[in-house]
C-alpha positions as CSV (number, residue, x, y, z in Angstrom):
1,X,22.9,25.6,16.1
2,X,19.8,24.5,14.4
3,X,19.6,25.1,10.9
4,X,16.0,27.2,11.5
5,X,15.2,30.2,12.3
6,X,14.3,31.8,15.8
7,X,11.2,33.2,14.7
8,X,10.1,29.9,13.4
9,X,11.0,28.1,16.9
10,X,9.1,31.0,18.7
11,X,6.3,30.4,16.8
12,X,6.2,26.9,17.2
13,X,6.3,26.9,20.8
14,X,3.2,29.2,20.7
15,X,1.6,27.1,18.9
16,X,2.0,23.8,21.1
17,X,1.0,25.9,24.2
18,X,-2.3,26.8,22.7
19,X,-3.1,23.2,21.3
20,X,-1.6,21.6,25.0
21,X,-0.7,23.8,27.9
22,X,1.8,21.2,28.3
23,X,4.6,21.8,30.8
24,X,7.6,19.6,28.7
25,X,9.6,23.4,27.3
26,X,11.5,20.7,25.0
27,X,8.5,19.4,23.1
28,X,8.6,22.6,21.2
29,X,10.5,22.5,18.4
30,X,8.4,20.8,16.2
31,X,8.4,22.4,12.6
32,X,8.5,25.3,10.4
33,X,7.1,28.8,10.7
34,X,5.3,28.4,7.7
35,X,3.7,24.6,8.5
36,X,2.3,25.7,11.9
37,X,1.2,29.1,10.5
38,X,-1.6,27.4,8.5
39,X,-2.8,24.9,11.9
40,X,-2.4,28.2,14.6
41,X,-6.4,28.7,14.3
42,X,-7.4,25.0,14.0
43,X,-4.9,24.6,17.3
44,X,-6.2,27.5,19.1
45,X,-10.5,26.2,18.2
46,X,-9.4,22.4,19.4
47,X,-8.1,24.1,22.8
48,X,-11.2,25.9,23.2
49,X,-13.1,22.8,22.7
50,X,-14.5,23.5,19.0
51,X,-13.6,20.2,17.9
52,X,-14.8,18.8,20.8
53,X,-18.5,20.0,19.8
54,X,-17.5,18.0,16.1
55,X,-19.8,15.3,15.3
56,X,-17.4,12.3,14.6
57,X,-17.7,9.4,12.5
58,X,-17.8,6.6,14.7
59,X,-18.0,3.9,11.8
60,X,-14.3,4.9,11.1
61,X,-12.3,4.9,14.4
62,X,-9.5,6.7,14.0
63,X,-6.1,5.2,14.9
64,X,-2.8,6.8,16.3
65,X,0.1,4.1,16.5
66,X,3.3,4.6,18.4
67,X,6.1,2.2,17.3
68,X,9.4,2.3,18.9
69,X,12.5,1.1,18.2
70,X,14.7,-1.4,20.2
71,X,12.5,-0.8,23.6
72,X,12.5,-4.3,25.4
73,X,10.1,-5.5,28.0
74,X,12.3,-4.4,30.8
75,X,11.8,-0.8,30.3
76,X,7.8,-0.7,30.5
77,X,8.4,-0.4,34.3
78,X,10.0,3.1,33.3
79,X,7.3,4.2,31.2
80,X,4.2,5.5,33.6
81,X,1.9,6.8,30.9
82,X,2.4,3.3,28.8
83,X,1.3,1.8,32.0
84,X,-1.4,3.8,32.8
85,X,-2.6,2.2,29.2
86,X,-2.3,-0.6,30.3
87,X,-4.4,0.1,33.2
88,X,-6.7,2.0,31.4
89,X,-6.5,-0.6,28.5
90,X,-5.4,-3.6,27.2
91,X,-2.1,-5.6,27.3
92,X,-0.9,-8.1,25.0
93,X,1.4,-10.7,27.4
94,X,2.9,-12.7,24.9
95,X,3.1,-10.7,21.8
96,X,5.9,-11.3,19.6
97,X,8.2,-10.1,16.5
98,X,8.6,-12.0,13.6
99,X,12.5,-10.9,13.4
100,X,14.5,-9.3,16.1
101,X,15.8,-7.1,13.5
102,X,14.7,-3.5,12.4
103,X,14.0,-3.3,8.6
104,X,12.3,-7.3,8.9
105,X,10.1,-6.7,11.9
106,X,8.9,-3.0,10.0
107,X,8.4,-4.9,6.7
108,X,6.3,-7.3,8.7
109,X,4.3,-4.7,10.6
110,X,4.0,-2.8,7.0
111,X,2.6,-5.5,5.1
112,X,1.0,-7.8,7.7
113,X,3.2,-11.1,6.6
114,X,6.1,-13.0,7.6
115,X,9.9,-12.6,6.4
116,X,9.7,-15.5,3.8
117,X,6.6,-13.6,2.6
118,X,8.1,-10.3,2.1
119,X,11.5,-11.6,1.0
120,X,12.8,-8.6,4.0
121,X,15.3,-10.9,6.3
122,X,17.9,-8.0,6.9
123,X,18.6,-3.8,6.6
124,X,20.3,-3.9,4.0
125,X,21.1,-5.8,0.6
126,X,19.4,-7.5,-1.5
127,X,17.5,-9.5,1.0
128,X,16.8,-6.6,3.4
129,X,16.3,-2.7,3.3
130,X,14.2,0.1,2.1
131,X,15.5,-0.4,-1.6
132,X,14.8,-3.9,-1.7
133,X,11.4,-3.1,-0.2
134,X,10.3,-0.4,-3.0
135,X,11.8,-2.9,-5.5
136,X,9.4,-5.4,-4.7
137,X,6.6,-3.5,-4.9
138,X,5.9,-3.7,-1.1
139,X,4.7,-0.3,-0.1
140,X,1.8,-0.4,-2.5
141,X,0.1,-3.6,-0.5
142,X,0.7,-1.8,3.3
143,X,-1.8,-1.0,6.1
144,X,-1.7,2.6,4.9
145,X,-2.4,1.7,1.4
146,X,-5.4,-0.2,3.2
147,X,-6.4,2.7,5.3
148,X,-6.0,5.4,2.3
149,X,-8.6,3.1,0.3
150,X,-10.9,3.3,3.4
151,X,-11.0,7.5,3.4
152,X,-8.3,7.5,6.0
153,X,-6.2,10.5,6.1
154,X,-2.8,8.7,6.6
155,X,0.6,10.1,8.1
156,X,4.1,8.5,9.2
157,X,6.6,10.5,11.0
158,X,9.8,9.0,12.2
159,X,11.8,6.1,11.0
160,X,10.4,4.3,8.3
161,X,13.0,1.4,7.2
162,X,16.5,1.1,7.0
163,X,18.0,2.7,3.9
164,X,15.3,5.2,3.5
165,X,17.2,8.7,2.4
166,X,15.1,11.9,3.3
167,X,15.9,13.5,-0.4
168,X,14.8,10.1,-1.9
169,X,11.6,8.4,-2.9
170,X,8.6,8.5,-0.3
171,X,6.3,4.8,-0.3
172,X,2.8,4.9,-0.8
173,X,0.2,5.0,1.3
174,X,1.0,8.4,3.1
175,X,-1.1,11.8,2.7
176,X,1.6,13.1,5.1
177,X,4.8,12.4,6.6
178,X,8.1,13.5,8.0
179,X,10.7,10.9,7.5
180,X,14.2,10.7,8.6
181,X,17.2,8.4,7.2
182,X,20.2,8.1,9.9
183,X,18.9,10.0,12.9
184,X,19.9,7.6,15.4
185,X,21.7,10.4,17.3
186,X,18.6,12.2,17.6
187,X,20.5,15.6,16.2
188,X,21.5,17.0,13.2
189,X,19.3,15.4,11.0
190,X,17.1,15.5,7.9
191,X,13.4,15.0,7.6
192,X,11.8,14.7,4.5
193,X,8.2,17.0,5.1
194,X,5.9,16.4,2.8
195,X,8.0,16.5,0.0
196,X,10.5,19.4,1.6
197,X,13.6,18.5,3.5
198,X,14.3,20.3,6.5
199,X,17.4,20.1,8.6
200,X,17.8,19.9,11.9
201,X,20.5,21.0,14.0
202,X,21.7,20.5,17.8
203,X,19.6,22.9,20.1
204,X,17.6,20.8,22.8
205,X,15.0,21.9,20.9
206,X,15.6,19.6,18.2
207,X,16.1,16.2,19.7
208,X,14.1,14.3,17.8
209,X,11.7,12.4,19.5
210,X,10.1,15.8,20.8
211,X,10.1,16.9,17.2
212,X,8.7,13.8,15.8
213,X,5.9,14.0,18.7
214,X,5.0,17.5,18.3
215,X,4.2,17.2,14.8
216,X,2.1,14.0,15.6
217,X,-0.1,16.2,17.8
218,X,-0.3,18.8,15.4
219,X,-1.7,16.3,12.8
220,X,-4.2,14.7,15.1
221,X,-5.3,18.4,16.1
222,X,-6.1,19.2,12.4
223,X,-7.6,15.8,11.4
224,X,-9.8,16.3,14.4
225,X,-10.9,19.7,13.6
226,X,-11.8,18.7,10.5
227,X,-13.6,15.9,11.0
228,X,-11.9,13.5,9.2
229,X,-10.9,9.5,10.0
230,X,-7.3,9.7,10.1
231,X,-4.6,6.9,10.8
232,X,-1.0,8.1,12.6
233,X,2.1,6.3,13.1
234,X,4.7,8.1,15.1
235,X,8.3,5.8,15.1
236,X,10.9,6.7,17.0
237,X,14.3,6.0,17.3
238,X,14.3,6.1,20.7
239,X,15.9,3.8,22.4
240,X,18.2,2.5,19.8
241,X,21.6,3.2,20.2
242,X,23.7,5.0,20.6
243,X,21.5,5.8,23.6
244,X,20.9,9.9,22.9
245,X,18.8,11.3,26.3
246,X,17.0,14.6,25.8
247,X,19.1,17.2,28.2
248,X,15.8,17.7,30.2
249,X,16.2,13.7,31.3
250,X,20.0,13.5,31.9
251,X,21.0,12.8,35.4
252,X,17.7,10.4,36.2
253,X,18.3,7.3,37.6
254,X,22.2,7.9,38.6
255,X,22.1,4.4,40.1
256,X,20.2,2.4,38.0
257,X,22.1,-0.9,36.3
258,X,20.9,-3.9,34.3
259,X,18.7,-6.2,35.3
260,X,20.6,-9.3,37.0
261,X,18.0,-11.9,35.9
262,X,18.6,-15.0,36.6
263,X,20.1,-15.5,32.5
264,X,22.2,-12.5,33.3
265,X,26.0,-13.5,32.6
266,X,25.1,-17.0,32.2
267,X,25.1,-18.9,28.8
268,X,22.7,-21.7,28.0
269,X,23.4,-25.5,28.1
270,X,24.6,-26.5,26.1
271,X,25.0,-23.4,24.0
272,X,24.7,-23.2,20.3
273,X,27.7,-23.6,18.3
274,X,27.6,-19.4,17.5
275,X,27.9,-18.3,21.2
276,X,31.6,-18.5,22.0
277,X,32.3,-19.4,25.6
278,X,32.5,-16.1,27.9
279,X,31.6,-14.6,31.3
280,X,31.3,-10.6,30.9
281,X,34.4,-8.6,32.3
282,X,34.0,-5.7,35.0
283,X,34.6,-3.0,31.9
284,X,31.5,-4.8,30.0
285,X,29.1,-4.9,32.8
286,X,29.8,-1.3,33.9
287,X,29.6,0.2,29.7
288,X,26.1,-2.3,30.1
289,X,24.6,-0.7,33.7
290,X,25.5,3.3,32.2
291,X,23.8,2.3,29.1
292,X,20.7,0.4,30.4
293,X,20.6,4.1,32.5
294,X,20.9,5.9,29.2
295,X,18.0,4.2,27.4
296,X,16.1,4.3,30.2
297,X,16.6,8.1,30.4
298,X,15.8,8.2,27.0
299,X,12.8,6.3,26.6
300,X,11.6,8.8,29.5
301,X,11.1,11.5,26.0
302,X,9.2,8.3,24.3
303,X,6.8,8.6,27.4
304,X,6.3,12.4,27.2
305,X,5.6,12.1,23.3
306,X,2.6,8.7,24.0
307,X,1.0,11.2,26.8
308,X,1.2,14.7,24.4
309,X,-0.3,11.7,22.0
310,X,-3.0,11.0,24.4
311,X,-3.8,14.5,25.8
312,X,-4.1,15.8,22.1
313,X,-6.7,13.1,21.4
314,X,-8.6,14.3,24.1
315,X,-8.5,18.0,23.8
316,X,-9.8,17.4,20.2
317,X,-12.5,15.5,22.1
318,X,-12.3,12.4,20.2
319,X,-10.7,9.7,22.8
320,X,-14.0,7.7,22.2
321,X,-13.5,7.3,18.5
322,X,-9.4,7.1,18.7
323,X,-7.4,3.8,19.2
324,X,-3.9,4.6,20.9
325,X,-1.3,2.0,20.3
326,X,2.1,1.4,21.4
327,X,4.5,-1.1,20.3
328,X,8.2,-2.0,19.5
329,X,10.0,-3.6,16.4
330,X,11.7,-5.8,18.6
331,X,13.8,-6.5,21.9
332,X,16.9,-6.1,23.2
333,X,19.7,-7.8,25.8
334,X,22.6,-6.4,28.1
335,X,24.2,-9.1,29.3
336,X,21.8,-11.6,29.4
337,X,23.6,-15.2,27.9
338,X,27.1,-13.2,28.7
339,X,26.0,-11.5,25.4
340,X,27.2,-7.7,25.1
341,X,24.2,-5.5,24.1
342,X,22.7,-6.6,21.0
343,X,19.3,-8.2,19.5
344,X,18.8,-10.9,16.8
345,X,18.5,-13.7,19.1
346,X,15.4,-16.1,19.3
347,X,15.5,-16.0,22.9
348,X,12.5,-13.8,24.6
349,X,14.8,-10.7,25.5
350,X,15.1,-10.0,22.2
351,X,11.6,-10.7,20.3
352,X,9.0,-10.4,23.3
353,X,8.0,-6.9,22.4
354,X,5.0,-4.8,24.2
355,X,1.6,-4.3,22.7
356,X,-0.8,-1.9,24.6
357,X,-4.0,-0.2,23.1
358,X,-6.5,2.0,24.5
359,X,-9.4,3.4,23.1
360,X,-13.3,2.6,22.3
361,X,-14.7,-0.5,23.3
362,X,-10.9,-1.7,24.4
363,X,-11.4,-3.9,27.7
364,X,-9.8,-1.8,30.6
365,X,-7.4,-3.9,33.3
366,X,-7.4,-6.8,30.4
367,X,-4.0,-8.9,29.9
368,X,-4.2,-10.9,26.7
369,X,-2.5,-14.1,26.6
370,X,-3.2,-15.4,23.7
371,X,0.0,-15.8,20.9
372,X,0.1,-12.7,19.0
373,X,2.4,-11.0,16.8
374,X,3.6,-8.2,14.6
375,X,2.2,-9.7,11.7
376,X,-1.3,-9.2,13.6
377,X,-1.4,-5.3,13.3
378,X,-2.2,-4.7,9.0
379,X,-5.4,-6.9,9.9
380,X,-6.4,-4.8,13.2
381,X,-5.6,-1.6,12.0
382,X,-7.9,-2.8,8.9
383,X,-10.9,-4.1,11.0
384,X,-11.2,-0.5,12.4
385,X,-11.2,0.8,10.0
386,X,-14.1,-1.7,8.2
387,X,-12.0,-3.8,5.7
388,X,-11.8,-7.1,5.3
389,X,-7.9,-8.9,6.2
390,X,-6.3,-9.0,3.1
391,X,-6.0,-12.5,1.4
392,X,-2.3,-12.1,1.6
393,X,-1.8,-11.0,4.7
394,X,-0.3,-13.8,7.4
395,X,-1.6,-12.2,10.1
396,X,-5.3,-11.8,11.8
397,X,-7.0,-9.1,13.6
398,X,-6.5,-8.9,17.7
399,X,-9.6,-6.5,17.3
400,X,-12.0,-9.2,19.2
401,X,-9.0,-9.9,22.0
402,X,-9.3,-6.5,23.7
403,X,-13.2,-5.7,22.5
404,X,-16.1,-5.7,25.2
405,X,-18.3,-6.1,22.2
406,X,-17.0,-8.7,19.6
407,X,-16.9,-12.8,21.2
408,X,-14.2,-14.6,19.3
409,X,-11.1,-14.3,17.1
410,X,-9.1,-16.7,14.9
411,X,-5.7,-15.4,16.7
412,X,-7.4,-17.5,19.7
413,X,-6.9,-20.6,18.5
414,X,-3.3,-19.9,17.7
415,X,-0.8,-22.0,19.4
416,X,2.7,-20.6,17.6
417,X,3.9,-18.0,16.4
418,X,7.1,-17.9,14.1
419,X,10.6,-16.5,14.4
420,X,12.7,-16.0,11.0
421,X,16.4,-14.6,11.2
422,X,19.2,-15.0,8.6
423,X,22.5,-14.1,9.7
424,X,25.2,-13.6,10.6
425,X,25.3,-9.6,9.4
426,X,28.5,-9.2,8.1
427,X,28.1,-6.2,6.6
428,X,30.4,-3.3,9.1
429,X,29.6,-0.1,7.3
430,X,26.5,1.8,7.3
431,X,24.2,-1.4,9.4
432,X,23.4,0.6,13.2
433,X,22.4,-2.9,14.0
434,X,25.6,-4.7,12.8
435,X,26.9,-6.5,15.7
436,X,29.9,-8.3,16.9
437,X,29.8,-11.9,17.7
438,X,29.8,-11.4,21.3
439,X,26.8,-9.0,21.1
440,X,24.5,-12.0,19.2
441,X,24.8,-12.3,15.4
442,X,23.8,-15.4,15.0
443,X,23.4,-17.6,11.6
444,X,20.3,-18.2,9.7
445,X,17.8,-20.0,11.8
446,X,13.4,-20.5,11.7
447,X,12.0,-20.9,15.4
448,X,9.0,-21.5,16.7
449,X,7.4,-20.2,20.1
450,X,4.5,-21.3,22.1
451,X,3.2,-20.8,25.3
452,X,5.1,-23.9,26.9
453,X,8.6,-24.1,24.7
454,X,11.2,-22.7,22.3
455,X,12.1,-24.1,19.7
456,X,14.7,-23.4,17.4
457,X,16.3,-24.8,13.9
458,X,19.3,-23.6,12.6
459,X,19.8,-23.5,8.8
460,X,23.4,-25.6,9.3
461,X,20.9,-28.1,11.2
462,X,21.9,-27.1,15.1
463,X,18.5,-27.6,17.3
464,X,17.8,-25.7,20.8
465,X,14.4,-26.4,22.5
466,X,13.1,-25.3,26.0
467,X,10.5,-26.3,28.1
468,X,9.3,-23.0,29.3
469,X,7.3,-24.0,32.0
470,X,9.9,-25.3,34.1
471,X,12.7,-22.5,32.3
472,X,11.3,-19.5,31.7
473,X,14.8,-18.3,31.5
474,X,15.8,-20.2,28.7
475,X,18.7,-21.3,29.9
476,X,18.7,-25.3,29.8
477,X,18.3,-26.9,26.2
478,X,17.1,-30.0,26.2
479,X,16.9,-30.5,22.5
480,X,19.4,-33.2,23.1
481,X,17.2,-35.1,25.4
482,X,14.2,-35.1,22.5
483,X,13.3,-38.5,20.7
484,X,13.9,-38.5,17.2
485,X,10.2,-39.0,16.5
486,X,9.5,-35.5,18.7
487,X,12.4,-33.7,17.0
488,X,11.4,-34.8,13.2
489,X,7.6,-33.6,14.3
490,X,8.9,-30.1,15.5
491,X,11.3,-29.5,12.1
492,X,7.7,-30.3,10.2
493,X,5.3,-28.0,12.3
494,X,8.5,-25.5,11.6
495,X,8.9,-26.0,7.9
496,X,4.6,-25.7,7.5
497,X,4.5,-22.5,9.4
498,X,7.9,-21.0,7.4
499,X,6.4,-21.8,4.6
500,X,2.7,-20.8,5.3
501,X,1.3,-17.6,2.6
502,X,-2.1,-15.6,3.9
503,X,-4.0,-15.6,6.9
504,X,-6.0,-19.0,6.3
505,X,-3.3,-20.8,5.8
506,X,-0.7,-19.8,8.2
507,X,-3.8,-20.2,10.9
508,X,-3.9,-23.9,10.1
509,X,-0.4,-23.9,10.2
510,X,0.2,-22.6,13.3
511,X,-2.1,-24.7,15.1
512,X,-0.4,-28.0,17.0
């Protein structure tokens, strides 16, 4: 049973009905009684359209961010509010993650720079994790830090980073938040509330990616009332595993299985050293199909939270001051290079992530092909909100790349974009992303993508390179077939981008 009380959940659902009307019974247990008990009236003037009457700022946009966690390019097909973004919107085709790992990709959103900028290279230890993050100083130099100093009202609910402990310290840059350590399960959890931990028990009401989402709403709903620029970031853990689906979504998509694309069950040749010989077994494909069914049952609750995101917005009649933006930390493969369900890979399954925005002057029907990556967000979330990118930031705005107003940005002239992973994890306990060999836990390596090839370099000095137009599956290296002269020229362009600090200087870098 959850650990609150039945008043509080009756309260809470009466609450979301007057601030949506929405039809989703699960998306109701949100908070406490005595949270929602100070938003009821500002919830019950934005659905009577109050705030809609507000006179916004419009030199402050305000910006609502939903990041996921593990969600791979093959589930956008499953998601139809993300695409009606992208319809609506603007699509990012070749956006990237600088690590196909959790904590490093976060760090790298955070803070706008690259793994061997932030020192952040795994969850845990003392190259990786929430403790090594606060150690160095890294939450006091973060796009909420950024946004804060701009007047933003900020907030974070979800995951933050790995190692994060809901009775422990909160980072900087929040004016609210609701944080969770270990929810993966989606039940019987903790969130840290503004200071106040709150447990959570094992009701459908508490899975929590409807929690997570309710409280998101009920932020923007107040922030809008009261006329103030605010910045959100809702993280899920949706759909990491172990897969949890929200009992409303259980049963869709009985037939579903994993993709067979044409890298399904077949390794590269030649393969890397790391990637022991193996075709999958009947058992592994058919644990692979139910699971592929599983997250894509439960990224169906990841939908329901981005359109509650996006109705909110507009009841509180601010869609044409408010960016919505939906990402992921990285990728993910079943079976693809006869690899069992994993990440951490260089290969496009596993660091080819979704970027979608909506919102004021955002280009609608526009795909993006320029290079972009995760890196890119600190400096776009600043530009909207007026600042200037941050000196030490590695990353550049993608503000002019969806804008029917601004001409140009730097990120245009970008022609790679860098992959940094150092492995293998060999740490069993308490890592949700450890992985076995056979699900990819590679060794250390630096890569670098581009539009037409893959290149990677692996700290024991193993190459793989692909020529992408003629194997967009990845599946033939040919680094054996490169001169010496076109090999020693990639490791160069590689070591100047890995070792490129700010934005003007990783630009240069990253230009062939």
């Amino acid at each position: 049973m959850s650990a609150r009380t039945a008043p509080a959940r009756t309260l809470l659902a009466t609450a979301l009905t007057m601030l949506l009307a929405l039809t989703v019974a699960a998306c109701s247990g949100s908070a406490q009684a005595g949270e929602l008990s100070d938003t009821a009236t500002t919830a019950t003037a934005t659905a009577t359209g109050s705030a809609t009457e507000a006179t916004q700022d419009t030199s402050r946009p305000n910006i609502v961010f939903v990041l996921t966690d593990d969600l791979s390019m093959n589930l956008l097909p499953y998601l139809p509010t993300v695409q009606r973004m992208q319809d609506e919107g603007t699509a990012f085709a070749q956006n990237f993650t600088t690590d196909s790992l959790c904590c490093p990709s976060r760090a790298s959103i955070f803070t706008g720079r690259y793994p061997h900028s932030t020192g952040i290279y795994r969850n845990s230890g003392p190259q990786g994790g929430f403790k090594t993050f606060m150690k160095k100083g890294l939450d006091s130099d973060t796009f909420g830090t950024d946004l804060q100093a701009a007047g933003y009202k900020t907030a974070m609910m979800g995951k933050l980073l790995n190692q994060y402990e809901p009775d422990g310290q909160t980072p900087a840059g929040w004016d609210e938040w609701a944080l969770a350590g270990m929810a993966y399960k989606q039940y019987d959890y903790t969130l840290n509330q503004n200071g106040t931990t709150v447990k959570y028990g094992s009701d459908p009401e508490d899975y929590m990616t409807d929690v997570i989402g309710a409280r998101g709403r009920d932020f923007v709903a107040r922030k809008a009332a009261a006329n103030e620029p605010f910045m959100l970031e809702v993280a899920t853990f949706t759909p990491h595993k172990p897969y949890p689906v929200a009992p409303r979504h259980q049963g869709l998509f009985k037939n579903l299985k994993a993709p067979r694309t044409a890298a399904y069950d077949t390794m590269p040749s030649p393969a890397p050293a790391w990637m022991a010989k193996h075709q999958l077994t009947r058992a592994e494909i058919k644990r692979m199909d139910r699971d592929f069914r599983k997250r894509v049952q439960g990224v169906q609750a990841v939908d329901d939270l981005v359109r509650g995101l996006w109705e909110q917005i507009r009841a509180s009649g601010i869609e044409d001051n408010t960016y919505l933006v939906f990402s992921s930390d990285n990728g993910y493969h079943m079976g693809e290079y006869a690899l069992l369900s994993g990440k951490m890979t260089a290969y496009d399954t596993d660091v080819h992530v979704p970027l979608v925005v909506v919102g004021p002057d955002v280009a609608k029907h526009r795909t993006v092909n320029a290079l972009t990556s995760n890196i890119d967000l600190r400096a776009t979330f600043g530009e909207i909100a007026g600042q200037p990118t941050p000196e030490i930031s590695d990353g550049q705005s993608l503000a002019a790349l969806w804008s029917t107003t601004k001409k140009s940005s730097p990120v245009t002239d970008r022609d790679l974009v860098l992959i940094e992973h150092r492995g293998p994890d060999l740490i069993v306990g308490g890592d949700p992303d450890y992985e076995g060999f056979r699900s990819a836990n590679p060794p250390g390596y630096d890569a670098l993508r581009s539009r037409d090839f893959l290149y990677i370099e692996y700290l024991h000095g193993e190459t793989e390179y692909y020529d992408l137009r003629t194997d967009p599956d990845e599946l033939h290296n040919i680094a054996g077939t490169l001169s010496k002269k076109r090999l020693a020229g990639l490791s160069a362009k590689l070591h100047e981008v890995a070792t490129c600090t700010g934005h003007v200087q990783c630009a240069k870098a990253q230009q062939l």
